[in-house]
KOLVEX-492763 format. One record per residue: residue number from 0; residue in one letter; chain; x, y, z of N, C-alpha, C in turn. Coordinates in pm, 1 decimal, decimal comma, padded with zeros to 6 digits. Layout:
KOLVEX-492763
seq/type/mol/n.px/n.py/n.pz/ca.px/ca.py/ca.pz/c.px/c.py/c.pz
NUM/A/A/X/Y/Z/X/Y/Z/X/Y/Z;
...
end
This chain:
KOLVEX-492763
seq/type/mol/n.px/n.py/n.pz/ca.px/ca.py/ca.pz/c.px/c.py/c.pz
0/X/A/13968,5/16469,2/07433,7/13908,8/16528,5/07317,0/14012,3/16623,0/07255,3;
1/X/A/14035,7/16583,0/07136,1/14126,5/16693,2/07026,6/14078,3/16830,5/07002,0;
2/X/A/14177,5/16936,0/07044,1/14143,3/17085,7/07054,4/14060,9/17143,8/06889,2;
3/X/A/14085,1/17020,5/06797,2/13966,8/17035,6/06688,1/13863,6/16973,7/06690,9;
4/X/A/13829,7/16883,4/06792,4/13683,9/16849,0/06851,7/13644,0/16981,7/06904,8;
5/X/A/13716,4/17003,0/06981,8/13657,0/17136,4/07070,9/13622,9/17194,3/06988,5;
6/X/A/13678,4/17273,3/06934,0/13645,4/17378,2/06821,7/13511,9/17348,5/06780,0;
7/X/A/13532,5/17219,6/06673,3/13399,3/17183,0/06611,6/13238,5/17213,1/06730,1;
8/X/A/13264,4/17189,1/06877,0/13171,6/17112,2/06896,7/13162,8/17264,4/06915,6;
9/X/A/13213,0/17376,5/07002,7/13182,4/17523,5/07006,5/13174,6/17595,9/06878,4;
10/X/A/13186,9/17536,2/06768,8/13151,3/17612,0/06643,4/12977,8/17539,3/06628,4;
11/X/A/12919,2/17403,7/06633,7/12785,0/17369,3/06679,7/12728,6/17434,3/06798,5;
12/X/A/12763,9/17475,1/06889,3/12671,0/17513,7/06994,3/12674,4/17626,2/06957,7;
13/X/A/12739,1/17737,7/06892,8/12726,7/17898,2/06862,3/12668,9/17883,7/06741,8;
14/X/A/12637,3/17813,5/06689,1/12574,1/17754,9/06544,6/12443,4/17760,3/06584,5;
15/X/A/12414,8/17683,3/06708,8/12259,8/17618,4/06703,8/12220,6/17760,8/06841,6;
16/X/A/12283,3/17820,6/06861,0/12218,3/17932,5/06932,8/12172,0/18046,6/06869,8;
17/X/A/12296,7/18120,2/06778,4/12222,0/18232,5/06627,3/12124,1/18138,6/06576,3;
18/X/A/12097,7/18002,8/06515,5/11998,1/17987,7/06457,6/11851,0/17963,3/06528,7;
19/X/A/11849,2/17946,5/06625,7/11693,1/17958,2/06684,2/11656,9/17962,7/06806,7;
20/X/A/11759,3/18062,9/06898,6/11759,0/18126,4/06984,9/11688,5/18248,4/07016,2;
21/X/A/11677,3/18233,4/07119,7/11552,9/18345,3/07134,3/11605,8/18491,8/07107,8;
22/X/A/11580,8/18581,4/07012,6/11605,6/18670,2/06976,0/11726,0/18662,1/06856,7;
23/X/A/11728,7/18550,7/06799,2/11764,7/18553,6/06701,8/11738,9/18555,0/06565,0;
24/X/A/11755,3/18651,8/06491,9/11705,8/18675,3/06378,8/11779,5/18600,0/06229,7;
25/X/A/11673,5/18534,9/06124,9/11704,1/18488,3/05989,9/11750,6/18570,2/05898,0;
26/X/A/11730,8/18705,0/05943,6/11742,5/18771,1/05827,1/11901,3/18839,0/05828,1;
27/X/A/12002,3/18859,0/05830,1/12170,8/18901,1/05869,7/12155,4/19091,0/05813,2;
28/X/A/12016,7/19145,0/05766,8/12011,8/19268,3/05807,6/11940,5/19328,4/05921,7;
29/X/A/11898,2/19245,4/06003,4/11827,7/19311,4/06100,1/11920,9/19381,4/06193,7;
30/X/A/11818,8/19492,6/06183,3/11928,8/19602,9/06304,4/11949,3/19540,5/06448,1;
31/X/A/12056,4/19557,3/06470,5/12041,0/19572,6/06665,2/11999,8/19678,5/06693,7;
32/X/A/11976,7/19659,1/06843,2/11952,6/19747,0/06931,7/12007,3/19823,7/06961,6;
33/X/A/12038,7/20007,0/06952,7/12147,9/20017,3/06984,3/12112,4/20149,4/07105,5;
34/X/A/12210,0/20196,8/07179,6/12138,0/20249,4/07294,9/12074,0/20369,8/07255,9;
35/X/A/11978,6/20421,5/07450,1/11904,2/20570,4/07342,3/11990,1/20659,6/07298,7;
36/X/A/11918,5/20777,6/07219,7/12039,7/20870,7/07205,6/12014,0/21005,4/07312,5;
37/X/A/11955,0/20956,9/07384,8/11993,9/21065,8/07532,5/12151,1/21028,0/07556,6;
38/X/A/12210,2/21127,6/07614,8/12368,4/21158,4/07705,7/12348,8/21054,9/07805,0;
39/X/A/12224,8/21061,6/07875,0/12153,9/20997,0/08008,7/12193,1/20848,3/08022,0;
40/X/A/12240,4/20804,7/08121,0/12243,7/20649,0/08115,6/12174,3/20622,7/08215,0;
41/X/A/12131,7/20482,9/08233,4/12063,6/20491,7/08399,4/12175,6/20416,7/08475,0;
42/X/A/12118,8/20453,8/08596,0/12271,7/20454,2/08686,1/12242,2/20308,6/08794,3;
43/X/A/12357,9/20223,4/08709,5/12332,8/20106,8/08753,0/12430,8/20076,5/08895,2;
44/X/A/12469,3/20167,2/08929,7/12567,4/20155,3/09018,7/12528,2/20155,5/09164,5;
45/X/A/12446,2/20085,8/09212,8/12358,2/20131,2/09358,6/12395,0/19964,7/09437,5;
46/X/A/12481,5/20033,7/09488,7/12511,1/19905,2/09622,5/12421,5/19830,3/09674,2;
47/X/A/12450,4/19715,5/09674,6/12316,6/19602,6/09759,2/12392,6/19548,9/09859,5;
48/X/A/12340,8/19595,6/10004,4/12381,8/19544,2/10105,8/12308,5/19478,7/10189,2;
49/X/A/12350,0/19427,5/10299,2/12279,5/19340,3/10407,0/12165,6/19465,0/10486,0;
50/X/A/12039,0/19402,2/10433,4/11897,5/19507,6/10487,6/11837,1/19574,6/10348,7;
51/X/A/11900,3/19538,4/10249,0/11823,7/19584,3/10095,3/11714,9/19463,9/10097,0;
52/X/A/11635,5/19526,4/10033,8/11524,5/19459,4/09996,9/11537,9/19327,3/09931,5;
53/X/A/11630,5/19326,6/09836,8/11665,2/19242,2/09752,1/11832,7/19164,4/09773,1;
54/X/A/11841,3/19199,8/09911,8/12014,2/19129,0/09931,5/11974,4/18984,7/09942,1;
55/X/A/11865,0/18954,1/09978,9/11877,6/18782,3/10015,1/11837,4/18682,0/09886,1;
56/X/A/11768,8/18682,2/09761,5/11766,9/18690,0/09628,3/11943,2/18696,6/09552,6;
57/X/A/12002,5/18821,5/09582,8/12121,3/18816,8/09518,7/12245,7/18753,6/09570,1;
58/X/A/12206,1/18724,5/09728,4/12345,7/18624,3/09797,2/12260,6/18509,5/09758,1;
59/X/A/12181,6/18454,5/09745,8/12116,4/18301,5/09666,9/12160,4/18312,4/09561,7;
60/X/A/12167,1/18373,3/09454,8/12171,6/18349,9/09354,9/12359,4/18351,3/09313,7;
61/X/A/12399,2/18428,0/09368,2/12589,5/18456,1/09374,9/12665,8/18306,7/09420,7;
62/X/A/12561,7/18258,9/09530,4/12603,9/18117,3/09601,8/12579,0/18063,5/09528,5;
63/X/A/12475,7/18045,3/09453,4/12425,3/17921,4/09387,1/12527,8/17901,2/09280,0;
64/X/A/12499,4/18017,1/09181,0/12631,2/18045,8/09079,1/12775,9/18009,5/09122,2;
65/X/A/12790,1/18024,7/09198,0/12953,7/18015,1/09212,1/12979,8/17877,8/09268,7;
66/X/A/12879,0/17805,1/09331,9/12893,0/17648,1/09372,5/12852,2/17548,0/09231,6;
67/X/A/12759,2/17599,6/09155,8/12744,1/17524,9/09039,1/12884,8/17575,8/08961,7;
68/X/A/12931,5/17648,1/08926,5/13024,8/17663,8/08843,6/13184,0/17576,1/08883,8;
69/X/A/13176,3/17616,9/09029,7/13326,3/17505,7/09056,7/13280,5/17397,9/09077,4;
70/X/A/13132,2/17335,1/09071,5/13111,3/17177,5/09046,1/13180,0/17119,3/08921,5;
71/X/A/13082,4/17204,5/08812,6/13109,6/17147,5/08683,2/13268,3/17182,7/08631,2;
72/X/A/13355,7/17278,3/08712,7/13502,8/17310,3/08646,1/13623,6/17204,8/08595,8;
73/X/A/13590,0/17098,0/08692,6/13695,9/16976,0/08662,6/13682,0/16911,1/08600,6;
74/X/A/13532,0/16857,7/08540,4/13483,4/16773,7/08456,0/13552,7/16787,6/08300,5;
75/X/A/13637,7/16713,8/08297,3/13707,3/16686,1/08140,2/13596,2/16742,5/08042,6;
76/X/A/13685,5/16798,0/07978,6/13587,9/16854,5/07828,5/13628,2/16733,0/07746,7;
77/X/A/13482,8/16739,7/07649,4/13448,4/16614,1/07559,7/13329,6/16664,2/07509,4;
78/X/A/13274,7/16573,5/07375,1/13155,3/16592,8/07284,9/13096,5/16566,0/07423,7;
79/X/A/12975,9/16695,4/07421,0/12841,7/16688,9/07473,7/12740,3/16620,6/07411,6;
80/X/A/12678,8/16512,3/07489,1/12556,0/16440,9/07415,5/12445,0/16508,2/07382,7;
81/X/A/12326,7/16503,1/07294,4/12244,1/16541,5/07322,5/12171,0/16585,6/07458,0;
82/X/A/12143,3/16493,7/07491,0/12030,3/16481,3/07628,1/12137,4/16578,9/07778,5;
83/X/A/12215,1/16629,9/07726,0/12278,0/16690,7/07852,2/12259,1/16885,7/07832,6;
84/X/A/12181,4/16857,3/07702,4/12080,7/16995,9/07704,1/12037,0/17013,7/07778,8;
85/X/A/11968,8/16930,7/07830,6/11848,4/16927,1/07932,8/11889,9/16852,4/08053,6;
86/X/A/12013,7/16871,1/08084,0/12065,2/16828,8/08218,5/12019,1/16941,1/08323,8;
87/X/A/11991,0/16918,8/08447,9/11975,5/17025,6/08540,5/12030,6/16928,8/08649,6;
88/X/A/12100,3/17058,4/08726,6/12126,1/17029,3/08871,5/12065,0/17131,6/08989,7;
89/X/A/12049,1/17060,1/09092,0/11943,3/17118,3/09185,6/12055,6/17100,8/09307,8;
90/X/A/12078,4/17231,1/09351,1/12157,1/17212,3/09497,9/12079,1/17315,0/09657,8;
91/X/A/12071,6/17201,1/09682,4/12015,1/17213,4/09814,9/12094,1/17303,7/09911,9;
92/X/A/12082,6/17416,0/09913,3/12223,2/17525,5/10048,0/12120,4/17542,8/10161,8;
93/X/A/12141,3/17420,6/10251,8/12095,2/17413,8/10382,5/12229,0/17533,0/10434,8;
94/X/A/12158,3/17610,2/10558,1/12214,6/17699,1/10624,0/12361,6/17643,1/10698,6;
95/X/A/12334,6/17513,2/10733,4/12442,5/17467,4/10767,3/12525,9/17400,5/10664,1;
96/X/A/12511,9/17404,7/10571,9/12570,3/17329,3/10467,5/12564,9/17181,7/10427,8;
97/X/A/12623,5/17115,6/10314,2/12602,1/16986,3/10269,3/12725,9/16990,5/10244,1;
98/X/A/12716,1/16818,2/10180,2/12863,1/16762,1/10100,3/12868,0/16887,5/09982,3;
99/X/A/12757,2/16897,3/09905,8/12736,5/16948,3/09787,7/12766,5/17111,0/09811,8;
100/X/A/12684,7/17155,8/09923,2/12717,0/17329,1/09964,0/12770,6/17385,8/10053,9;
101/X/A/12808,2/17476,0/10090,7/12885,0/17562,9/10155,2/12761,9/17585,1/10272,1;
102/X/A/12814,7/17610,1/10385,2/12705,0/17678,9/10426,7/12695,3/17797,0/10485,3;
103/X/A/12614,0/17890,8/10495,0/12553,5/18044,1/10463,2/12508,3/18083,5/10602,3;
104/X/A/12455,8/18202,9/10619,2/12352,0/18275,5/10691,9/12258,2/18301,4/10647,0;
105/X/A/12175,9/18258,8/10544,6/12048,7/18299,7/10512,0/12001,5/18184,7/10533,7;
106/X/A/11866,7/18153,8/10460,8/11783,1/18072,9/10515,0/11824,7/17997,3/10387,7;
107/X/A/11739,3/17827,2/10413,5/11777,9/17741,2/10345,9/11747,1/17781,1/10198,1;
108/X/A/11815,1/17787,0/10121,9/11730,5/17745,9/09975,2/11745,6/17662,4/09841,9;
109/X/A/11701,6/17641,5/09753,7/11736,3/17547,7/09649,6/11774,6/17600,7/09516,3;
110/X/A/11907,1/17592,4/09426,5/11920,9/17687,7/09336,2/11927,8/17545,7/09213,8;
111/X/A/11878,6/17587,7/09103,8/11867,7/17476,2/08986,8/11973,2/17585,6/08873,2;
112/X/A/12056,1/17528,2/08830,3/12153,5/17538,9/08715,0/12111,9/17453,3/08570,4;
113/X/A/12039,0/17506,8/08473,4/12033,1/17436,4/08375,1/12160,0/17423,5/08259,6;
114/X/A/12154,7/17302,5/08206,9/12243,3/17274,5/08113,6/12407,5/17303,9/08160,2;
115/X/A/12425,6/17268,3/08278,8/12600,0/17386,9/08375,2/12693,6/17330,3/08217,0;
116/X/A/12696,4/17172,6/08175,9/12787,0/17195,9/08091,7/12830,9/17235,3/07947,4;
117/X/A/12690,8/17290,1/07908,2/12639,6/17310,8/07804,6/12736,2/17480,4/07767,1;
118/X/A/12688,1/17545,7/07888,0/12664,1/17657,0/07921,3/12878,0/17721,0/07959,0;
119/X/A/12877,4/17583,8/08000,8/13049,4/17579,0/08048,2/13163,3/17639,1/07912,8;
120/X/A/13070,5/17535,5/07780,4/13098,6/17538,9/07670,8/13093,9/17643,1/07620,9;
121/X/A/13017,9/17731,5/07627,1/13003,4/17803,2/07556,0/13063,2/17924,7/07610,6;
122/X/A/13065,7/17944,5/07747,5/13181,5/18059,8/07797,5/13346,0/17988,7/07754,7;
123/X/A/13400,5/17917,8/07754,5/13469,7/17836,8/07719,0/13502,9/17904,7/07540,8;
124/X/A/13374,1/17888,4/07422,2/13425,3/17900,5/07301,4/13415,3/18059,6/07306,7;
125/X/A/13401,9/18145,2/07395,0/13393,8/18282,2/07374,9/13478,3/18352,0/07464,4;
126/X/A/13586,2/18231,9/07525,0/13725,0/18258,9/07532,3/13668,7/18313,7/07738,7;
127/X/A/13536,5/18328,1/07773,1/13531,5/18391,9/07943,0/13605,8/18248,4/08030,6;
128/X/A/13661,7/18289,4/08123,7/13741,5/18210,1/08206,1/13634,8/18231,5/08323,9;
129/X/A/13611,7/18109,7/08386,5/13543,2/18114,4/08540,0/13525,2/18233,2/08624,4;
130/X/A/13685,5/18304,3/08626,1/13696,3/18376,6/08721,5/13626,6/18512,5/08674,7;
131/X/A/13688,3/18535,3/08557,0/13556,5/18643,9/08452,3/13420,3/18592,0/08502,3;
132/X/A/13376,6/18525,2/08459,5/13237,6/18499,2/08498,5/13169,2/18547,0/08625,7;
133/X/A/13269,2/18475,9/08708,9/13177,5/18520,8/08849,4/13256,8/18677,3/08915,9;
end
């Protein structure tokens, strides 16, 4: 695919996301959001470790992310079809692992990636590199 396919096809997918994406507005005066005007920020900085409530949720979800993302990395860029909007992949991270996953210390679980190359694209036309990402 010609680096002016590319273009085109990431100038359509940032096209069809401002236009009827969720929280996207018709009107080009609508305000954003912009933060409060307290000094105050909230303090997002609180370590999640092994025995947090929520560590086994965020190592699922870090695994899942980072095995869907170096799936879809090699796959030649080219026009996306329609119907690969609605592509999903479902990976199974048995504790011991698969062909497909790595395997973990937590318990088995199943992580679904919608649209991975859709989504590839579009970090791709907004210039984030993989390694940014994760």
């Amino acid at each position: 695919m010609s680096s002016t396919a590319v273009k085109e096809q990431h100038a359509r997918i940032a096209a069809a996301l401002t236009a009827g994406g969720i929280g996207a507005s018709a009107s080009p005066d609508s305000s954003v959001r912009s933060e409060p005007e307290t000094s105050e920020k909230a303090d997002t900085s609180k370590l999640i470790s092994a025995g947090h409530e929520s560590f086994d949720l965020i190592f699922m979800m870090l695994l899942g992310i980072r095995t869907a993302i170096s799936k879809f990395a090699n796959v030649p860029q080219r026009e996306l079809a329609p119907n690969e909007f609605d592509d999903k992949w479902d990976g199974d991270f048995l504790a011991k692992g698969s062909a497909d996953t790595p395997a973990h210390t937590q318990q088995d679980f199943r992580f679904r990636d919608f649209s991975p190359l859709v989504f590839r694209q579009i970090r791709e036309h907004f210039g984030v590199t993989n390694e940014e990402y994760l």
